[in-house]
C-alpha positions as CSV (number, residue, x, y, z in Angstrom):
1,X,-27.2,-1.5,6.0
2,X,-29.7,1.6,6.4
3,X,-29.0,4.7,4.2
4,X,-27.7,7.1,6.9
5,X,-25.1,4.2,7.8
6,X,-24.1,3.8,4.2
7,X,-23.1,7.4,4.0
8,X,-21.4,7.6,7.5
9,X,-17.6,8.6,6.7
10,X,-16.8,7.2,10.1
11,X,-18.3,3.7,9.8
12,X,-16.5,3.8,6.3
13,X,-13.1,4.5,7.6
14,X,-13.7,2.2,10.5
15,X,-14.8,-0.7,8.2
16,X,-11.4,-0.2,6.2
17,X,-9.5,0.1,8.6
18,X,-10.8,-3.5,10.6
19,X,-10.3,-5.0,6.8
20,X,-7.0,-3.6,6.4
21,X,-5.5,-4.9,10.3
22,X,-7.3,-8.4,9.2
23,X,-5.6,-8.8,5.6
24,X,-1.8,-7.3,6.9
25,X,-2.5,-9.9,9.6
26,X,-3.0,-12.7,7.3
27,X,-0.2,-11.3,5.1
28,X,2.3,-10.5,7.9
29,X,5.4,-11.8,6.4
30,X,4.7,-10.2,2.6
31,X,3.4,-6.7,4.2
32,X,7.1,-6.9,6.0
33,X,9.3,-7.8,3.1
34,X,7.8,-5.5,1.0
35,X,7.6,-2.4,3.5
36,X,11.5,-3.0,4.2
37,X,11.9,-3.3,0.2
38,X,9.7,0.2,-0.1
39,X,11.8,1.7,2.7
40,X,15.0,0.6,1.1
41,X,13.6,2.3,-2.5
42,X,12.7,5.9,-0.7
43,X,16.2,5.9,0.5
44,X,17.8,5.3,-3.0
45,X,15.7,6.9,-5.6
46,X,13.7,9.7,-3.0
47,X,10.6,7.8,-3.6
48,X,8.6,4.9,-4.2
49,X,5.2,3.8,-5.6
50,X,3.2,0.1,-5.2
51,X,3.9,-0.4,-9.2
52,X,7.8,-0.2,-8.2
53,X,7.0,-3.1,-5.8
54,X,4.9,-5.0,-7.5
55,X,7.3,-5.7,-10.5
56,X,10.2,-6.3,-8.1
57,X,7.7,-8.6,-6.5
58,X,6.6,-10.4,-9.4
59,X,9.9,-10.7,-10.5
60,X,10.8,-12.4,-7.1
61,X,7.8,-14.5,-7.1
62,X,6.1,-13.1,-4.2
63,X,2.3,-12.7,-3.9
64,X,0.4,-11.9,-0.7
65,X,-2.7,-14.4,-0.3
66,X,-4.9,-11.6,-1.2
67,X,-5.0,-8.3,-3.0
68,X,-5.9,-5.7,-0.9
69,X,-2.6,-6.9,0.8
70,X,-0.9,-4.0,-1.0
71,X,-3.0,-1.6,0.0
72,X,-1.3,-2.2,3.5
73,X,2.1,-1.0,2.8
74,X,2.2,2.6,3.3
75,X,-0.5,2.3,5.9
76,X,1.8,2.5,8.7
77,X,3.2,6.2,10.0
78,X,6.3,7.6,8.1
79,X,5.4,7.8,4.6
80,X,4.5,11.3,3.0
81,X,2.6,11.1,-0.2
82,X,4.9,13.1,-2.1
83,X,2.9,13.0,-6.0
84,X,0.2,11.2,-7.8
85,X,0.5,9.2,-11.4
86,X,-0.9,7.1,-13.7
87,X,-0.3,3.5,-12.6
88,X,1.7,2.0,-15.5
89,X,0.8,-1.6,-14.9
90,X,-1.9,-2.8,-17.3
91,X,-3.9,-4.9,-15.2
92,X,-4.4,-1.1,-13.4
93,X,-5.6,0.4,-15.9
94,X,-4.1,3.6,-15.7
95,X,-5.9,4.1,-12.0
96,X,-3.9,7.0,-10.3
97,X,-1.7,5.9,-7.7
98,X,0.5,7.7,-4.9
99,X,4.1,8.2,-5.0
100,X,5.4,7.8,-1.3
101,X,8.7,9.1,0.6
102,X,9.8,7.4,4.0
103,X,10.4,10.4,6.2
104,X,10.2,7.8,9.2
105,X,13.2,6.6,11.1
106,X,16.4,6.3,9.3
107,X,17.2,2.5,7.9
């Protein structure tokens, strides 16, 4: 990769973008489950973050074939980021994550 392409914000957002359509792809069925389960959480509590899905997924026993799985989730229209915290989950490490709302169609 030359220098001016590694600091082309276009290219970047492209190559995320590709990687995120390939991984949901291959994770389908998890991205689903856990997008209704998110949608279902807005609706109760007024918002949701990935740590809130990723106990209730653990708990369940439910793990998407790779990581970056997660990071599909809120990637479709209808979520608002409505706050930022520290993620609580250790293996985080206190990374800041978003708090989401669905403002999207009603369940």
């Amino acid at each position: 990769m030359t220098l001016a392409r590694a600091h082309d914000l276009a290219a970047g957002i492209e190559g995320k973008d590709l990687g995120q359509r390939a991984v949901g792809a291959a994770n389908a069925e998890f991205v689903r489950r856990m997008r209704d389960l998110a949608r279902f959480l807005s609706a109760g509590n007024g918002a949701v973050s990935v740590d809130d899905l990723r106990r209730m997924a653990a708990a369940a026993g439910l793990e998407p074939s790779h990581p970056n799985a997660w990071g599909c989730i809120f990637s479709q229209p209808g979520w608002l980021v409505i706050d930022h915290r520290r993620s609580t989950l250790a293996s985080n490490r206190g990374r800041e994550i978003k708090v989401w709302r669905w403002v999207g169609q009603p369940l």
